[in-house]
C-alpha positions in Angstrom: -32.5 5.3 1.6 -33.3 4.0 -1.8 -32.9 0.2 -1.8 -33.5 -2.2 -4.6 -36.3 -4.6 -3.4 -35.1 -7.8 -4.8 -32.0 -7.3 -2.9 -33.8 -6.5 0.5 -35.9 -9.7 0.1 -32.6 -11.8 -0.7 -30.9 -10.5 2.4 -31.2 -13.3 3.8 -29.8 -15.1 1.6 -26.7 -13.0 1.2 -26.2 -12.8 5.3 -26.1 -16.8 4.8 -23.7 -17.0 2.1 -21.4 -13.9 4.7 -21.4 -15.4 7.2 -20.5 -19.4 5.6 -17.2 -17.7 4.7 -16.7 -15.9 7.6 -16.5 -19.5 9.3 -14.4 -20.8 6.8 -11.8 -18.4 6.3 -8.6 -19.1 3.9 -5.6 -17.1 3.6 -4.0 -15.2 1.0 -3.9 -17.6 -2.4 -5.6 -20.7 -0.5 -9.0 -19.7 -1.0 -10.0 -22.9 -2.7 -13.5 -23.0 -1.1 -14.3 -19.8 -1.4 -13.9 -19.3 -4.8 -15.0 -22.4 -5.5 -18.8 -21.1 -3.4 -18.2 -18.0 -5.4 -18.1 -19.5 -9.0 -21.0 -22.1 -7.8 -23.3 -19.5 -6.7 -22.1 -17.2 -10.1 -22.9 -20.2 -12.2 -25.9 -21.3 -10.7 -27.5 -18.1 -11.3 -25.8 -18.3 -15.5 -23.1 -16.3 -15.1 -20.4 -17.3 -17.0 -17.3 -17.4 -15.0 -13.4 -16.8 -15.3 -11.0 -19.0 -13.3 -7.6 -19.1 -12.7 -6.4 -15.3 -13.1 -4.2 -14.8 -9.6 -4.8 -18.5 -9.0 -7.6 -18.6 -7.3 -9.5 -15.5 -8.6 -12.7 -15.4 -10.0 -14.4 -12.8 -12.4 -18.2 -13.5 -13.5 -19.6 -12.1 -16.8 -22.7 -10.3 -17.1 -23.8 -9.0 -20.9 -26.6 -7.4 -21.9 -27.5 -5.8 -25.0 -25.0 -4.8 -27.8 -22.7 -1.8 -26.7 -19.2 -2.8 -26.1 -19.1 -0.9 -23.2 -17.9 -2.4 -19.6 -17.5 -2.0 -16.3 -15.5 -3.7 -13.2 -16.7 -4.0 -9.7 -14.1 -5.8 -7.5 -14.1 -7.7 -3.9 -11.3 -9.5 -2.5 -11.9 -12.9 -1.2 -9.2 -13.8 1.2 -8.8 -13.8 5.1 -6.0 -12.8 7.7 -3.5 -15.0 9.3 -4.7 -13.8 13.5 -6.8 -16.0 15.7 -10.4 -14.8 16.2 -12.0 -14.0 19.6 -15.3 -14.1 19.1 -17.4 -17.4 20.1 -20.7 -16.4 18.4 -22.0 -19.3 16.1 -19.9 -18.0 12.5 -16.9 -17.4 14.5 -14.2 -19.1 12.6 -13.3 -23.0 12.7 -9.7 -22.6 11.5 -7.7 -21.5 14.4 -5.7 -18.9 13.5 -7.4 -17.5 10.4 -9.7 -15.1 11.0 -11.7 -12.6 8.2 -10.5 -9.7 10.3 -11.4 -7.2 7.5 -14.5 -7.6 5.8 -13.5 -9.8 3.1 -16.7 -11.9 3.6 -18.9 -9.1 3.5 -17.3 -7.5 0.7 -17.8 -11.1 -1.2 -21.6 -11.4 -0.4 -22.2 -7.4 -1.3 -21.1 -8.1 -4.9 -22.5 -11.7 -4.7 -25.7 -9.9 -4.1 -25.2 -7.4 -7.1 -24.4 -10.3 -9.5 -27.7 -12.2 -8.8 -29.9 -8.7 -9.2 -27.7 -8.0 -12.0 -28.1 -11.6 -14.3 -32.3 -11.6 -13.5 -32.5 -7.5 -14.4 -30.7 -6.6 -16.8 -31.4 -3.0 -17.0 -28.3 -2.2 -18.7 -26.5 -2.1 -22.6 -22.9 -3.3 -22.5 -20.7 -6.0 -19.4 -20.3 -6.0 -16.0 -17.0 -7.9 -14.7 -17.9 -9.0 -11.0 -14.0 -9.2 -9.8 -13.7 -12.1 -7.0 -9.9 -11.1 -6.2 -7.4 -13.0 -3.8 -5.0 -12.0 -1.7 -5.5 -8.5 -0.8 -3.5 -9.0 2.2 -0.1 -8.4 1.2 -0.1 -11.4 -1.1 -0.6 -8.7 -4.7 -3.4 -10.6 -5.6 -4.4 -7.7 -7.9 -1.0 -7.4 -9.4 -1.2 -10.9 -9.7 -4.6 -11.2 -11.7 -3.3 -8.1 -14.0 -0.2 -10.0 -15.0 -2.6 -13.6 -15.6 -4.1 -11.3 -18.5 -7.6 -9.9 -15.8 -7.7 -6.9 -18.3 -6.9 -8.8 -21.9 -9.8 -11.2 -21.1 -12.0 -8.9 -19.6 -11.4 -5.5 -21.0 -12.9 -2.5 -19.1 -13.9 0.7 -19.4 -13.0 1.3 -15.5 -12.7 -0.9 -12.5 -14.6 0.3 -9.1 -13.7 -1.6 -5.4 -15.6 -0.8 -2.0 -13.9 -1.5 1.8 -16.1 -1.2 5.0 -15.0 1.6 7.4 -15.7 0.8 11.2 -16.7 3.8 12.7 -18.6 5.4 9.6 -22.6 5.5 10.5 -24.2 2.3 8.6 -25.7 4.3 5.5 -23.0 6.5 4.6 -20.4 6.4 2.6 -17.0 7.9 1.9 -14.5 9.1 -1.0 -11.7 11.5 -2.5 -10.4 12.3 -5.7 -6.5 11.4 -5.7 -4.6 9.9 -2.8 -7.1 7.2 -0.8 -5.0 5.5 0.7 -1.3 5.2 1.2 1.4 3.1 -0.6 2.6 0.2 1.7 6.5 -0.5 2.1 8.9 -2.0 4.4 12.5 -2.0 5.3 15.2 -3.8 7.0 18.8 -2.5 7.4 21.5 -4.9 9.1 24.1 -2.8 10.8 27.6 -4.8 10.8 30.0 -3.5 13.2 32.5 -5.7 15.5 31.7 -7.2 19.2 33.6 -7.3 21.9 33.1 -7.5 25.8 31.1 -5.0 27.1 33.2 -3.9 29.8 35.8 -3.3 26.6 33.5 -1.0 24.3 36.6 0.9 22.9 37.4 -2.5 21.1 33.9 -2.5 19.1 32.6 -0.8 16.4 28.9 -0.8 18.6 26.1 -2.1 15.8 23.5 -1.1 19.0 24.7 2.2 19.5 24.8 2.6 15.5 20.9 1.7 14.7 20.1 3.8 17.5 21.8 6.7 15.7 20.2 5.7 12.6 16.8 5.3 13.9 17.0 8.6 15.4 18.6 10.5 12.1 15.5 8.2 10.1 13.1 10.7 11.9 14.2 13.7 10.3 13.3 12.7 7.1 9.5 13.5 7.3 10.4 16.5 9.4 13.2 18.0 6.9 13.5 16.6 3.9 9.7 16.0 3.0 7.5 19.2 1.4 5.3 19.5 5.2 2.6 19.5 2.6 2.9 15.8 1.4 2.2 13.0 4.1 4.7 10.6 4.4 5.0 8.1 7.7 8.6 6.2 8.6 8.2 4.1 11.5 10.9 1.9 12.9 8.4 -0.7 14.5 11.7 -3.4 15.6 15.5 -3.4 17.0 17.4 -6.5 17.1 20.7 -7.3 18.5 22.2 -8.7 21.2 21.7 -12.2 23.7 23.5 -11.1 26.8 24.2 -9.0 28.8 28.0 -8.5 28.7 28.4 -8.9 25.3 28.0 -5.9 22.5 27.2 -8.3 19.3 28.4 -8.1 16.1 25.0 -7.2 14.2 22.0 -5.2 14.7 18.9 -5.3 12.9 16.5 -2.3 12.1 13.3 -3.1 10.9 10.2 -1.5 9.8 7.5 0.3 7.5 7.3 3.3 5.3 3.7 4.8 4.1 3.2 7.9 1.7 0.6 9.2 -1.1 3.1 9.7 -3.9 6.2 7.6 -5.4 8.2 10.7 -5.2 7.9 11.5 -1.5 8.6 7.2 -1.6 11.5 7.9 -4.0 12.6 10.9 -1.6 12.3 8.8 1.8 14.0 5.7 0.6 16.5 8.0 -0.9 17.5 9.9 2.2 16.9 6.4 4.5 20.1 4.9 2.6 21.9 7.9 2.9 21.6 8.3 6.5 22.3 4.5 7.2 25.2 4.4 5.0 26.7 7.8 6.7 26.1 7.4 10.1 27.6 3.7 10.1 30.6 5.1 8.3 31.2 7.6 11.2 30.8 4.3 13.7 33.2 2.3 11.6 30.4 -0.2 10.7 28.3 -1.2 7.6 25.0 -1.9 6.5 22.9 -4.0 4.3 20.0 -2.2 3.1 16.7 -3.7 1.5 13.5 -2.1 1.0 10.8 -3.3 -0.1 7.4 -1.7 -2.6 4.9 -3.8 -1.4 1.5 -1.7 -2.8 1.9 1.5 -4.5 -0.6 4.1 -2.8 -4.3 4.1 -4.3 -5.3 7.3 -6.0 -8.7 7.6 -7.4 -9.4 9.4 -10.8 -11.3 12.5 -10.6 -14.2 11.7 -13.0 -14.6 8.4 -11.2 -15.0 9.7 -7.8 -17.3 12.2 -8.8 -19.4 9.9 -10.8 -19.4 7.6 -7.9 -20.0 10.0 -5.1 -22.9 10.6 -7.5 -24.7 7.2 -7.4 -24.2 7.4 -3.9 -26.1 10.4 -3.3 -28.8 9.0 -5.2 -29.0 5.9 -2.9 -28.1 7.1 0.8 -28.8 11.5 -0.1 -25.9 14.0 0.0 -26.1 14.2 3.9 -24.9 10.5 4.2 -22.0 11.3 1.6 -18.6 12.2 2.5 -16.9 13.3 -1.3 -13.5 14.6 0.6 -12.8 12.2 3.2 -9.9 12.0 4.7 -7.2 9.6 3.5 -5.8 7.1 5.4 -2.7 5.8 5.8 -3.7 1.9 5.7 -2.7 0.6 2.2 -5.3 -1.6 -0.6 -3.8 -3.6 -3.4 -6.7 -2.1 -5.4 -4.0 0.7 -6.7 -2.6 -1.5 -8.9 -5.7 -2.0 -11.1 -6.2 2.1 -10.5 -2.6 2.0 -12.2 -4.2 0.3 -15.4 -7.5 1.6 -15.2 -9.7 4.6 -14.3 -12.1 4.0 -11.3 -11.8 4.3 -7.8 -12.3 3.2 -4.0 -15.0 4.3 -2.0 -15.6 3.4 1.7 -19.0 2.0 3.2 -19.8 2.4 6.9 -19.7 -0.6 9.0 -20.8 1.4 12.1 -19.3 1.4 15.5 -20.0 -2.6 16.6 -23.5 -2.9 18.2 -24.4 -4.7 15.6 -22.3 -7.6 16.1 -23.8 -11.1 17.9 -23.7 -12.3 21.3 -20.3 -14.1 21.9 -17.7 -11.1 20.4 -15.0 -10.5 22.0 -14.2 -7.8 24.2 -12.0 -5.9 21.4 -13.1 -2.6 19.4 -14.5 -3.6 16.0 -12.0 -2.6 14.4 -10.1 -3.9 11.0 -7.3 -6.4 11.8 -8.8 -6.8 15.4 -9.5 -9.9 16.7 -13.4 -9.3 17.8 -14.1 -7.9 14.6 -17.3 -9.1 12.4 -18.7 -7.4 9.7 -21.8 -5.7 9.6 -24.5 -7.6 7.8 -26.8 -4.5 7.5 -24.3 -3.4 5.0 -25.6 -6.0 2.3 -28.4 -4.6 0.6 -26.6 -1.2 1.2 -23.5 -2.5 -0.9 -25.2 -5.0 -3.1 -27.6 -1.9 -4.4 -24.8 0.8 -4.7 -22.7 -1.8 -7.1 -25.6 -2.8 -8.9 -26.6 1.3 -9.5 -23.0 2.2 -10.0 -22.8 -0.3 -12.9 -26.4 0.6 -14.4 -25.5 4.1 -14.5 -21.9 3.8 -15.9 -23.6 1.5 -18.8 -25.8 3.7 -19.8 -23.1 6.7 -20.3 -21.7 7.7 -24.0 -18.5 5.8 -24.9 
């Protein structure tokens, strides 16, 4: 593995500044402190910074040289809203906020890339270090794009990184197109007409009507979508109803909808309205339909995937890279800036959870799980790979 060796020796430093945040977690568009550590430590080390873009973003400046060429290298800052079962000494001291994904570490890595970057500038042209808030389903991305992030900062292409739990430590992962899925949800009220439910003929059942519904909602993926193109629909709640002889007037159907492509989206929500409207017509009840695009899905460029996959293999060798791994179905706010820009997402292995501290909880390390940490032998690994990835890119022809 071909680390940089100011980085190794300022490991320390970087597992300090992880694992600070990682105590003091802050939620999607409240991450005052942290952003306010992040533009301390950028501007201790004179890099100029950006504030304000998706409130409390923050993008550093790095230029070197005279080329007008730039690149963007992306971390989001904010944490999840779950308590946190781990007592070790960094567990977190807001109960109820937890970094459940990463977040931390994925601030410190490009922490650690900024400070190699502004003392060795081996590079002709701008790196934008992208401190970006609320990744978790807040839009900070979307937000930072409409606050002017590419007007101020134009870029040649934008690059983001997510640890993967289960990957080996030293490896990483990525695909050309679809890397993750687009995030959606739904929730359909079925209005029918109550009565006693030892008197069902005199209702128009709203229960008996979702359950139709949900069950017609499961055909869609198995024969309407091409079996080629992923697409999930999962009805994840059912409300209706407080007692036991009474069939209600209302039922509610609620739930998510992931997919690589806006037209298997446009196709899903499409045939979801069609079966809802239908099947309540032939129950004599209504609905109200709303769904909701929450994140489009995240599909790498071509060029950029190879050209990352590239530095990687220079860093880790090509047994530790995976350059067709699978997609996953989780969802990354990251797509909108892939919308605007080329680039792409790669994944970074966080191992399997040995590494974490005495005092985690009993739980898998796993994202969005409760005795999750990240792992902070990632850092240098990270820090090193953003720092090579924007050397190289710099020193390619316009």
């Amino acid at each position: 593995m071909k680390l940089i060796d100011p980085i190794i020796q300022f490991h320390a430093e970087l597992q300090k500044i992880r694992r600070d945040i990682h105590a003091h977690p802050e939620l999607s568009y409240q991450e005052i402190r942290t952003s306010d550590l992040v533009a301390q430590k950028l501007t201790d080390w004179g890099i100029p910074v950006v504030r304000g873009l998706g409130i409390t973003g923050v993008v550093g400046i790095i230029k070197n040289g005279n080329s007008t060429r730039a690149i963007g290298l992306r971390a989001d800052l904010d944490a999840l809203p779950m308590p946190e079962l781990n007592t070790f000494a960094h567990a977190s001291k807001h109960d109820g906020k937890m970094h459940a994904c990463g977040h931390d570490g994925h601030t410190a890595m490009l922490l650690g890339a900024a400070h190699y970057l502004s003392r060795h500038r081996d590079f002709d042209g701008t790196v934008y270090v992208i401190f970006q808030p609320a990744e978790e389903g807040g839009r900070g991305a979307d937000r930072m794009i409409k606050d002017g992030l590419f007007e101020q900062c134009p870029m040649d292409a934008v690059f983001g990184m997510h640890n993967w739990p289960g990957m080996k430590v030293g490896q990483f992962g990525v695909t050309p197109g679809p890397m993750m899925a687009s995030s959606n949800e739904f929730e359909v009220v079925v209005k029918g007409k109550g009565s006693h439910a030892a008197q069902p003929h005199k209702s128009a059942d709203p229960v008996m009507t979702a359950v139709q519904i949900a069950q017609g909602w499961q055909t869609i993926v198995s024969r309407n979508t091409n079996p080629n193109d992923a697409a999930v629909l999962s009805v994840t709640q059912i409300h209706a109803g407080s007692a036991t002889n009474v069939i209600p007037d209302s039922a509610n159907l609620i739930g998510t909808v992931r997919t690589f492509s806006t037209e298997v989206l446009d196709l899903v929500e499409r045939r979801m309205r069609a079966i809802a409207e239908h099947t309540a017509a032939a129950f004599d009840a209504e609905i109200e339909f709303k769904f909701k695009r929450n994140y489009p899905p995240l599909i790498n460029h071509a060029k950029e995937a190879a050209f990352a996959a590239g530095v990687m293999r220079e860093i880790v060798g090509d047994d530790n890279v995976n350059a067709a791994i699978e997609p996953t179905m989780s969802s990354e706010d990251f797509a909108f800036m892939l919308q605007h820009k080329p680039g792409c997402y790669v994944f970074i292995g966080n191992g399997e959870g040995s590494h974490r501290d005495g005092g985690h909880g009993l739980g898998p390390c796993n994202l969005h799980n409760p005795s999750y940490d990240f792992n902070d032998d990632l850092l240098p690994i990270g820090a090193t790979y953003w720092v090579r990835l924007a050397e190289t890119f710099l020193k390619q022809p316009a």
